[in-house]
N, C-alpha and C positions, 0 to 999 in steps of 0.2 A: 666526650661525644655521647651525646641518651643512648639508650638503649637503642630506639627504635632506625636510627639512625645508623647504626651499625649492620643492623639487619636488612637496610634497604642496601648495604654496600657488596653484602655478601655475595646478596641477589644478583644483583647486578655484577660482579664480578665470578659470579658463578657461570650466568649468560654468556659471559665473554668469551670464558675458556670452551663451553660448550660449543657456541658458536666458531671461536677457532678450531675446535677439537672437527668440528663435523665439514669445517671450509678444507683444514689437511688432510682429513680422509680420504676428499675427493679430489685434490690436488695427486695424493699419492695412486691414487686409482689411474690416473689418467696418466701418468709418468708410467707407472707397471704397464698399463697395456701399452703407451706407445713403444716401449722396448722391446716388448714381446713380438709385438706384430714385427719393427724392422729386422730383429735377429731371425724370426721364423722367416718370412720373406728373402732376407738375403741368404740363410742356409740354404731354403730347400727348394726356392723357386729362381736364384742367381746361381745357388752351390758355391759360396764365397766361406771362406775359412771364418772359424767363429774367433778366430784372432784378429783377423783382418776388420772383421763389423763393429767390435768391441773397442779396438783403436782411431775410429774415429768418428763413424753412422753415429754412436748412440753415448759419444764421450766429447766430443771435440767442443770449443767454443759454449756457443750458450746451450749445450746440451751437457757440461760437465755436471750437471747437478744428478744427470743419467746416471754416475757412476756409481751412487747410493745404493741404486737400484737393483737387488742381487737376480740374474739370470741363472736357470735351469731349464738346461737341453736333455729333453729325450730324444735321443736318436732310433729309438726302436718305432717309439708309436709316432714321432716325426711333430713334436709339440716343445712351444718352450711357454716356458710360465715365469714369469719375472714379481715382485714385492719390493718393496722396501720395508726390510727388517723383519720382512714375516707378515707383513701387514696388507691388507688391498693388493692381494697377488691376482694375477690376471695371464691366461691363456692362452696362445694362438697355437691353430691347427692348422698342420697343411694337409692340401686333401688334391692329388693328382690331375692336376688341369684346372683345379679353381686355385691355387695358391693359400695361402695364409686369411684365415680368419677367425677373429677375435673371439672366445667364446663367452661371450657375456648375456646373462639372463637361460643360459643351455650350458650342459653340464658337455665337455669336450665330447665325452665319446658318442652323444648323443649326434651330434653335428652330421647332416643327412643331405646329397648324396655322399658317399666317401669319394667320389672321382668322376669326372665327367663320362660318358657313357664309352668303352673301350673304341668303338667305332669313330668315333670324335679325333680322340687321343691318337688312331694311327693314321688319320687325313690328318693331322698337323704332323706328326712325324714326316709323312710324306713331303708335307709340302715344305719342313725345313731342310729337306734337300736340294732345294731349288734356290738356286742363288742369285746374286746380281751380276751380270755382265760386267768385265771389267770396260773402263771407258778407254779409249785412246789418246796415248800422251799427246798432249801438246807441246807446242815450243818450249825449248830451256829456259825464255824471259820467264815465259807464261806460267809453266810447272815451277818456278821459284815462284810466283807470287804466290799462289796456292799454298804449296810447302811454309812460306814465311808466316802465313794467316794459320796455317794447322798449328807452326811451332808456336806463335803468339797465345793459342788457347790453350797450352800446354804449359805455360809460361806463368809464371806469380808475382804479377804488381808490387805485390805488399805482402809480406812474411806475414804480418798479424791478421790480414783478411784474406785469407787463401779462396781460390777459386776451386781448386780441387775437382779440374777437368776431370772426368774420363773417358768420355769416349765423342768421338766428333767421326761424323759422315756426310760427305756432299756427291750431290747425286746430281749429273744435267743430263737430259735428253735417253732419261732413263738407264741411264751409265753411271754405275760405280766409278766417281772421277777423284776420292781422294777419300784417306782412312784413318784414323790414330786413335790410341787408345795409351791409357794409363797403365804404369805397371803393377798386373794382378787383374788386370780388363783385357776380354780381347771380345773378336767378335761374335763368338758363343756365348758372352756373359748377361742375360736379361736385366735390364736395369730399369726401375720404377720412372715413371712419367709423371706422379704426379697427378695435376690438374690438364697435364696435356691429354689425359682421358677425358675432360671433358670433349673436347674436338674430335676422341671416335665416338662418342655418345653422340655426338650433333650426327656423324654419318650413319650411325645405326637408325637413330630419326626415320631419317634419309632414305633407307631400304623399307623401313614402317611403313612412310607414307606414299611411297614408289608403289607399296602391295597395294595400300589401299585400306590399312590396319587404323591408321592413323591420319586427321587432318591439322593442318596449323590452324584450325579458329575452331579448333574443339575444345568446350568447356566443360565444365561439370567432369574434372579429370579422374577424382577420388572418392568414392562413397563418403566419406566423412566431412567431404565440404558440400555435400547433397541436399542437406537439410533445408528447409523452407529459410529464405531470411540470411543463410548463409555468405555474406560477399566474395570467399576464397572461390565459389562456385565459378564466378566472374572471368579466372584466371585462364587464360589462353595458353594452346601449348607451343604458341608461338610466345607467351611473354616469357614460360618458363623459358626458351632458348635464349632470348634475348634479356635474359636477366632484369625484367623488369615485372616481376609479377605481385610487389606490393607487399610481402611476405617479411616481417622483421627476422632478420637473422645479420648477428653480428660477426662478420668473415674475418675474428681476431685470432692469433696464434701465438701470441707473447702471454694471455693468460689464458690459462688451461682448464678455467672454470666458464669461457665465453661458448659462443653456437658452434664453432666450429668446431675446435678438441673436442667438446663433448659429445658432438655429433659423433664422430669420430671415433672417439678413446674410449666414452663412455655410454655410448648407447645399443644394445643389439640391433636397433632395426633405425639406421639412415634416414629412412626413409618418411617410418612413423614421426621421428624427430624433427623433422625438416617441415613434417605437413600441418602438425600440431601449432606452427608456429602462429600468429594472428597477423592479421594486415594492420599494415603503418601505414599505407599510402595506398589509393586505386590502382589495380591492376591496369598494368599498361603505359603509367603514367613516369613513370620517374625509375631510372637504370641506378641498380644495388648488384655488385657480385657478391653472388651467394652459392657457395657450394651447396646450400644446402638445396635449391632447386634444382640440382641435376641429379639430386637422389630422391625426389619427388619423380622427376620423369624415368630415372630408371623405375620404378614402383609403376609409372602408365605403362612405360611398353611392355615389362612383364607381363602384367593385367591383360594389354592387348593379345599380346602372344600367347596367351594358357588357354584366352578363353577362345582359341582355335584348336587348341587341344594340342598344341605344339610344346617342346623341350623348351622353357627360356634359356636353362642354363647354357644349352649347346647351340645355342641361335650366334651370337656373336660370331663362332667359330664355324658355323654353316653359309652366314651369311657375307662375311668380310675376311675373315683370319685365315679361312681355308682359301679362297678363290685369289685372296693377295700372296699365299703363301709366307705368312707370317708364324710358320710353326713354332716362335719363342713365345707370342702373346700369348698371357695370360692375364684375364678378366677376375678379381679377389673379391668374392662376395660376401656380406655379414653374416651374422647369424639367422637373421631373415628368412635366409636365400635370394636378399638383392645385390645386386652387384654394386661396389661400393665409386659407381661412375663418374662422381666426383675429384676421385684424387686415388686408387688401388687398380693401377695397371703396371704389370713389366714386359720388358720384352727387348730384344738385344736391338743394339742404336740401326742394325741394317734393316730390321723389321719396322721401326718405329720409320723410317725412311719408306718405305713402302707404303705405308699407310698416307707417308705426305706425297710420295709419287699419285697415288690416286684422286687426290683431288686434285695434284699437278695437272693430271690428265681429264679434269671434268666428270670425273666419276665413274671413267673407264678403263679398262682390265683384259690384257691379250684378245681384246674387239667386242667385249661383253659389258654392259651397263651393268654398273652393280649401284647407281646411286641414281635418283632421275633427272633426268635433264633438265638444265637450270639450279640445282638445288645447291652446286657450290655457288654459282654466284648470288644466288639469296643469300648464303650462309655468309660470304664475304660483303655482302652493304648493310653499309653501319648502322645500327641502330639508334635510331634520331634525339632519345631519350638520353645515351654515352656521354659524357662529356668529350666535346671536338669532336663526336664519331669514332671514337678508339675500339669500340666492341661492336663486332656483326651478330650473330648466331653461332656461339661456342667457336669461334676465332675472332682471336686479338688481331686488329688492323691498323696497330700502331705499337712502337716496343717503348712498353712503359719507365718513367724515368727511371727508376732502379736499377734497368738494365742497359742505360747509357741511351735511352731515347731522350728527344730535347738537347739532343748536342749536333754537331755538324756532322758526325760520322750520320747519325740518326735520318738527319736530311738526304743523304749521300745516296741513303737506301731507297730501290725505284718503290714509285707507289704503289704498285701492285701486291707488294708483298704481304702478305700473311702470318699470322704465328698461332701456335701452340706453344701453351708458357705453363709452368707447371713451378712447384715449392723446390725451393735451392737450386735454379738456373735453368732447370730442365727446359728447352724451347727448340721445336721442329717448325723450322721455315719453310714457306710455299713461294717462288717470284715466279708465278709465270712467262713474262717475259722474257725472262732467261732460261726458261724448263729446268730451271735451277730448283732441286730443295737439298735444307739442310740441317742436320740431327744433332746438338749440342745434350751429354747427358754427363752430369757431374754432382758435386755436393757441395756447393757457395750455399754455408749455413748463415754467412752474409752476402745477403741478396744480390750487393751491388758489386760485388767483388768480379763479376762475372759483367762483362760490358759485352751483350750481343750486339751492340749496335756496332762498334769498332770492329769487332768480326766481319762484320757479314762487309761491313766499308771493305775490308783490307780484302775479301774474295770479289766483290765489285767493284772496286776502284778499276782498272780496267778489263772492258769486254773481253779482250783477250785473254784475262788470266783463266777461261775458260773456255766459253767459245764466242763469239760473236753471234750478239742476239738477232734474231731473224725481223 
């Protein structure tokens, strides 16, 4: 082979390892931080044993490649920082009332405030005193179907794709009407939501536009899409709810180099990430879920709220968490300081029930509006753009095949219903008709292993197994 021929091969095989060299780097980045973040988060904002997280959050199924991955817990400064091999090691801090977050691009101890303001902190104490009302038993037929639908979610189809309940709540007519939990869950234990944060972000909206902070056909959302000529200007904050605002971003999670991990794993600010992206499509025009525009509007309603001279951080908790008495919520914001409203909420399954009791109730609260009137059933009609109508405004209004919709239980369920659906099964039901909701929170790291549709059939197959609809 000539000389020169040899030298072109080098080259080129030189590029490749490079190229590989700099694709594992940031594969391995994204694997350290997502460890990091679940171990801090379930230490110190669940308080679950670092034995318990390590057997199967951050090892089980398609996350054994996790196990590379070496964790170290400070328990003094309340940070864990995880590598593989020593390499792309990455940091979560937990900081008193914001949770766990990532310190990327800020060095941990820099990470500002250290804790929500102590006044915050003991309005949510307070108000996790305040509990649910138990409901009253019904018939023995009736309390056996219930029971049989709690043991069913409790229960494992298939050894090799576990569901990995944990905790299940159903709430009718604002009564605590049935409970279970996994053993090692009870009902003080906060447990991540997920993308079911997206559906308190649509109700914090909600409180925005109620002030008068916020409208649904306001454009020109960000400085950085201001510019003359700019088309993201275009973008309504109504498309951002309704997931159609035009914005390429690819909502994959099987590789860890796509928009969303790296949204996520690898970026300090959400939000910046999210906004940077270009338009694919005219705003308005065609329905994409994208987490990454609910971390675009968590960035507007901060915006909105500062420039009143108000605490963003402590607004969720002023506006919704205290007046629900959801003393478990907790809101996990980046390194930013935005809250990460996409997919970094916890909060124990009775709390997450509260949350769906109030839109039960139309956005009302012991006789006080906290959302404005009409604004759940805007949030509930479907966005015309969805395919079938499946998507309103930050609630799913149809339960996607994965989770056993497009079968006959799926049918079975009345049409009213609603959902919050969140990564590994997490999903909070709304039926009004029944003043039924109900709180499924567990870890199907296969999707479908989790069939909410046959749930919620086996609580509604008959009226009676609770109460008879009005």
């Amino acid at each position: 082979m000539p000389a020169s021929w040899l030298l072109v091969a080098a080259i080129l095989a030189a590029g490749l390892v490079a190229w590989a060299s700099r694709r594992f780097l940031r594969i391995a980045a994204v694997g350290a931080a997502y460890k990091a973040k679940v171990l801090c988060s379930g230490l110190f904002v669940s308080e679950r044993t670092l034995g318990s997280i390590l057997s199967e959050d951050v090892s089980a199924d398609s996350y054994r490649i996790l196990r590379l991955f070496r964790p170290g817990v400070d328990l003094e400064r309340r940070r864990v920082t995880c590598s593989f091999l020593g390499i792309k090691a990455r940091t979560a801090v937990f900081r008193p009332g914001l949770g766990a977050t990532l310190a990327i691009g800020v060095r941990p101890e820099n990470l500002r405030p250290a804790s929500l303001p102590a006044a915050v902190e003991a309005g949510k104490a307070a108000a996790s005193d305040a509990d649910w009302p138990a409901g009253e038993r019904s018939a023995p037929e009736a309390r056996g179907a219930v029971d049989e639908a709690l043991s069913a979610a409790f229960s494992e189809r298939d050894p090799a794709r576990l569901a990995r309940t944990r905790a299940v709540v159903v709430v009718q007519d604002g009564r605590l009407a049935a409970e279970r939990y996994a053993p090692g869950f009870g009902p003080a234990t906060p447990l991540p939501g997920w993308s079911m944060t997206k559906s308190v972000l649509n109700a914090l909206v909600g409180v925005l536009v109620g002030r008068g902070l916020l409208s649904l056909d306001r454009r020109n959302l960000l400085p950085e899409w201001s510019s003359p000529g700019d088309p993201r200007g275009r973008i309504s904050l109504e498309d951002l709810l309704r997931m159609r605002s035009g914005l390429e971003f690819a909502e994959v999670y099987t590789d860890p180099l796509r928009d969303a991990t790296q949204m996520l794993f690898a970026s300090g600010s959400t939000a910046d990430y999210a906004a940077a992206k270009p338009l694919c499509r005219k705003p308005g025009t065609a329905w994409q879920y994208s987490s990454g525009t609910s971390n675009i509007l968590s960035r507007v309603c901060r915006k909105a709220v500062e420039e009143t001279g108000e605490d963003w951080l402590s607004l969720p908790c002023r506006a919704l968490f205290g007046p629900l008495g959801m003393g478990s919520a907790v809101l996990e914001p980046d390194a930013a300081g935005d809250f990460v409203f996409s997919s970094f909420m916890l909060a124990v399954a009775r709390d997450w029930a509260r949350f769906g009791q109030l839109v039960c109730q139309d956005g009302m609260w012991d006789g006080r509006r906290l959302l404005p009137e009409g604004w759940i059933s805007w949030s509930v009609t479907a966005t015309p753009q969805s395919p079938e109508g499946r998507y309103g405004a930050g609630w799913w209004l149809k339960i996607p095949k994965e989770l056993g919709g497009e079968t006959a239980a799926a049918r079975a369920v009345p049409p009213d219903a609603f959902h919050a659906i969140g990564h590994e099964g997490q999903v909070l039901t709304v039926i009004p008709s029944l003043r039924l909701v109900t709180v499924r929170l567990g870890m199907s790291i296969f999707i479908d292993a989790w069939d909410h549709a046959a749930f919620l059939a086996a609580l509604t197959r008959q009226s009676s197994s609770l109460k008879e609809p009005r």
